[in-house]
Structures are given as structure tokens and as C-alpha cells.
N, C-alpha and C positions, 0 to 999 in steps of 0.2 A: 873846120868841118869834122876832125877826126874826133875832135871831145863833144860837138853834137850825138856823133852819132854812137859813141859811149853814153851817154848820159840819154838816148833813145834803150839802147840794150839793159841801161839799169831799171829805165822805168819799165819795161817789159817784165825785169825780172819780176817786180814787183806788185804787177798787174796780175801773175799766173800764180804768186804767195801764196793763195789763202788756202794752204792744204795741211794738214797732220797726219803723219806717218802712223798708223796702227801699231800697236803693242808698247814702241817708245814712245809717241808722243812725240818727236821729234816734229818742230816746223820747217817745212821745206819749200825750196824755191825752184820754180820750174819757169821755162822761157817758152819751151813747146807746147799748144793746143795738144791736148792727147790723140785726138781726131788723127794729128798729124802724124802723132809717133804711131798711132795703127796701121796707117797706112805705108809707113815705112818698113816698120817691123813685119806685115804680113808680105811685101813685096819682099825681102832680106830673105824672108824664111821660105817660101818659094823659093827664093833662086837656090837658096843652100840644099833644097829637098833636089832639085832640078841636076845639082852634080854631085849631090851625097844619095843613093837611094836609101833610103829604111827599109829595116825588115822589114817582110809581110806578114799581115794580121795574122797568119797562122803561126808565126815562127812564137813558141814560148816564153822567151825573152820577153819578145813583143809586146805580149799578151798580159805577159807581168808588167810590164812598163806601164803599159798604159791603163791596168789596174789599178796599180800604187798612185797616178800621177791621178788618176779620176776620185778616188778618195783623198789623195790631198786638196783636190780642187775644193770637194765638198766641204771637207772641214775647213777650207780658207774663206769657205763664204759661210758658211754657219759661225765660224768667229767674227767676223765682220758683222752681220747683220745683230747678233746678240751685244756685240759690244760700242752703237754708234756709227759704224760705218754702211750701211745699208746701199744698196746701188755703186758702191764704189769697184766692185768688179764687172758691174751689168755686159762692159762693152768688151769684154773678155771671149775671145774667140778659145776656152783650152782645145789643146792640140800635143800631142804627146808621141813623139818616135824615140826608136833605135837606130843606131848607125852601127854599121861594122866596122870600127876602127878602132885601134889599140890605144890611142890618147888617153890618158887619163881628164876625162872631162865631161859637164854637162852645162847647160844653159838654159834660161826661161826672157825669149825677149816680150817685149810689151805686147800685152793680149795675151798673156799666157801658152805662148809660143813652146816647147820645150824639147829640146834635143838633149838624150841619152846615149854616150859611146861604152861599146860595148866593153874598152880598157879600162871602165870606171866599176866595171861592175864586180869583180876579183876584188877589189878595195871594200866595196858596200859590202860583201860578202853575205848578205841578207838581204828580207823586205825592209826591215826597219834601217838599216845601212843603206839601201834606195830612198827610204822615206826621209830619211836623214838630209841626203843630197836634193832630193826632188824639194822638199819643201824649202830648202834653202833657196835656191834656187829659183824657182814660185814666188818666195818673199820678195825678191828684187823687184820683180815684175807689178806686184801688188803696190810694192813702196814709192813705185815709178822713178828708180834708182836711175833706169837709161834716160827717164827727161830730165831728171838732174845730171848728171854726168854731160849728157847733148849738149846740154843750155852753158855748163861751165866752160867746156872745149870750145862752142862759138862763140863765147863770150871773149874768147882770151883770141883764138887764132883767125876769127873773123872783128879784131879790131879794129876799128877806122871803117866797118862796113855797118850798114844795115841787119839786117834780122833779115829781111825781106831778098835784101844783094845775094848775101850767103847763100842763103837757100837756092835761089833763082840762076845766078853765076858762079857758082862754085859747088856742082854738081858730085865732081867727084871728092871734093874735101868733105864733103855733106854723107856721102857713102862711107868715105873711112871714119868717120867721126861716128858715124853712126855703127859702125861694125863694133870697134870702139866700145862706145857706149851699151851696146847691146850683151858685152862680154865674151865676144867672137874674135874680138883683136887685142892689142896691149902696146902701149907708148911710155915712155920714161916721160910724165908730168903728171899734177894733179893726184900725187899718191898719196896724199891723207885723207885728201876728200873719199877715196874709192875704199882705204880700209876701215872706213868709217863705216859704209854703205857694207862691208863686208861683217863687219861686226855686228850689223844692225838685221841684217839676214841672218843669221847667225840666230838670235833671239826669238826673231820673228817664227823661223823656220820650226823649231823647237818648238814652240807654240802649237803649229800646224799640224805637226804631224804625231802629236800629243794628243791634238782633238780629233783625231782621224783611225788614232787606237796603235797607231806604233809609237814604242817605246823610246822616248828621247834619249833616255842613257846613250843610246847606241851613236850617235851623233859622235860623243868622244869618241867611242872604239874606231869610229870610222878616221877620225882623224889621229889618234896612235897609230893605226893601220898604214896612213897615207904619210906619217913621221916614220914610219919603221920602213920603208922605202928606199929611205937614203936618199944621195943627191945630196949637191952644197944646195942653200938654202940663199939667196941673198940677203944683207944686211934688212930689217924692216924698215928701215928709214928705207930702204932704196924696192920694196917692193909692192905691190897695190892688194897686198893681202896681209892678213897678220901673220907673223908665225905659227909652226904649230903650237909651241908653247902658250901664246901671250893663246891662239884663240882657243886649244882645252881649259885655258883657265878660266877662262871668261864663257865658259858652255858650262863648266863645273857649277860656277860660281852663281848662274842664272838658271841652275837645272829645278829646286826649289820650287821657281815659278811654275818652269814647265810641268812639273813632275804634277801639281794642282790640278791639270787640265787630264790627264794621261786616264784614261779604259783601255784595258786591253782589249785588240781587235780580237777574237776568237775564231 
């Protein structure tokens, strides 16, 4: 039964194939109805607003965030719809907070969900250092990065089950997988697949926030910034991001493209 019901999970993956990743072109394999991952994603992001509160619309910060995040948004669908993709965000709820918390860190779960800590923002040290992050960020969300990462994690740790078991019986593995996936948690497995997904943001993001009127240069600065930090680094075979290194290089190396797209915002 246990190689049924793999050989059930492969033809799923299969079934959910027919999609391409904007700006790479990359083909991608997804197990989740996106339907589903929305409504995962918008219940996750609830509960996290539920015991993180965000500033209020009047706090400045705020007001910045969720200005920079609302012209990313625009330019992610004005690239899209000029370039072939047209409706591919429709079912995008954006949503855009601050948190008061020193973490160095931000997030975009499925639906354009996006949470901003305010320990990230000394590193952006700008709009365009925001724009840098938010549209990276945003990109996962677009690339539907978290139903690829889902789909790999059940595929492997719900093996010998259903698609359907998982989900329905394994409530809380479904929760952390999904935390997981959403880039709200982190597990030692599956780390090429994510620095792929990282690299690939990476490009995308730069795109965005190039069509949006910030200046992609800033993208490096921000990651010199976050290399001049300090902190041991883990080996890159052993971590779900690239190095600072390998990713300035690979921002450098792709800025070209970006740089095609770039107006300054005024």
C-alpha cells in the first residue's frame, strides 16, 4: 500500500505541474490547490497578527511600510500582466504590517500576506533597502514558493499516506509544515530546494522593485549591510539561504536586467 499511495502523491504532483515561475521561467511543481494554501495562509497570518500586534496606521513606520509594500504590489502586477501573466495574482489578498520586534526579519505568505520587523529596518537603512526586502519577499509569494516547499515536505514526511490522510489526520504536522513553508519556521532538510527558491526571489524581487521606481542597486548594499553584522555564517551546504557572498554575486551579476526596468520613483 505504502508505494500506492506514493505513486498517488506523484501523480498529484503532476496534476498541479502546469505552472511557470515569472522572470525565470523556471517549471514548477505544486501538490496544493492554491485555494487551499489561501486559506491556510490567511488563518497562520491571523493567528500571528492575534499574538504579535502591529503598529498602528498612524505610527510612521507603519505608514512607510505599507506604502513601499503597496507600490511593490503595483509594480508586481503591472509586470505580470505586460509580461504573460495576467490574473496570476487576482486572488491576492495584499496586506502589509509592522511588528515591534528586534529580529532581523520579514515575510510574504501566500496571498501577499507580509510582515515587517522592525529589527530589519536599521539594515534597509532606506526605502529602497525596504524595497529591496519587501519585493524579495512578495516574490516568494508570487512564485508560490510556500506550495512548492508544502508539497515537497508532505511528500517526503507524509509518506506511505494519502494527500488527503495528511491533511485530514495530521493536523498539527500540516501546521508546522506549513509555518515551514511559509518562512516563519526552519528545519535541517530539503536545503537546495529552498536556496534555489532563495536565489530565485532574489531576481524576481530586483525586477519589482525596479518597476516600482526603487533603485535595485540597493539590494547589494543591503545585503553588505547584513554581511557586515557578523555572526558565524553556517556552511552553505548546511544552510536554506545562500551566503552573503554567493547571493551579492548573483544580485551583481543579474543587476543588468534589473537595472532595464529601473525609473526613479521621484
Amino acid at each position: 500500500m505504502k508505494g500506492n499511495h506514493l505513486i498517488i502523491l506523484a501523480a498529484a504532483f503532476m496534476l498541479h505541474s502546469c505552472s511557470t515561475v515569472p522572470v525565470t521561467g523556471r517549471k514548477q511543481l505544486k501538490l496544493l490547490p492554491n485555494a487551499q494554501m489561501q486559506s491556510m495562509s490567511a488563518s497562520e497570518y491571523d493567528n500571528f497578527l492575534s499574538q504579535n500586534t502591529p503598529l498602528p496606521d498612524s505610527d510612521p513606520q507603519a505608514q512607510n511600510i505599507k506604502k513601499i509594500g503597496a507600490d511593490i504590489a503595483a509594480a508586481t502586477e503591472k509586470y505580470l500582466n505586460e509580461n504573460g501573466y495576467e490574473g496570476l495574482v487576482d486572488d491576492f489578498d495584499w496586506t502589509f504590517n509592522l511588528v515591534d520586534d528586534q529580529t532581523l526579519n520579514a515575510w510574504c505568505m501566500p496571498g501577499g500576506r507580509v510582515v515587517f520587523y522592525t529589527g530589519i529596518l536599521p539594515v534597509c537603512k532606506n526605502n529602497n533597502g525596504i524595497a529591496a526586502v519587501m519585493g524579495h519577499e512578495v516574490a516568494h509569494a508570487v512564485a508560490r514558493h510556500g506550495n512548492e516547499r508544502m508539497s515537497q515536505q508532505l511528500a517526503i514526511q507524509g509518506a506511505g499516506m494519502s494527500l488527503s490522510t495528511v491533511l485530514q489526520e495530521q493536523p498539527e504536522l500540516t501546521h508546522d509544515l506549513a509555518l515551514q513553508a511559509f518562512g516563519m519556521g526552519s528545519q535541517f532538510g530539503v536545503l537546495g530546494y529552498s536556496r534555489k527558491h532563495e536565489s530565485e526571489a532574489d531576481k524576481m524581487g530586483l525586477i519589482f522593485m525596479a518597476v516600482a521606481g526603487y533603485d535595485p542597486r540597493e539590494a547589494v548594499k543591503v545585503w553588505e549591510r547584513m554581511a557586515e553584522l557578523g555572526g558565524e555564517q553556517p556552511p552553505e551546504f548546511m544552510s536554506t539561504h545562500p551566503s552573503h557572498e554567493t547571493r551579492i554575486d548573483e544580485l551583481n551579476a543579474f543587476m543588468d536586467e534589473a537595472m532595464k526596468y529601473y525609473q526613479p520613483n521621484n
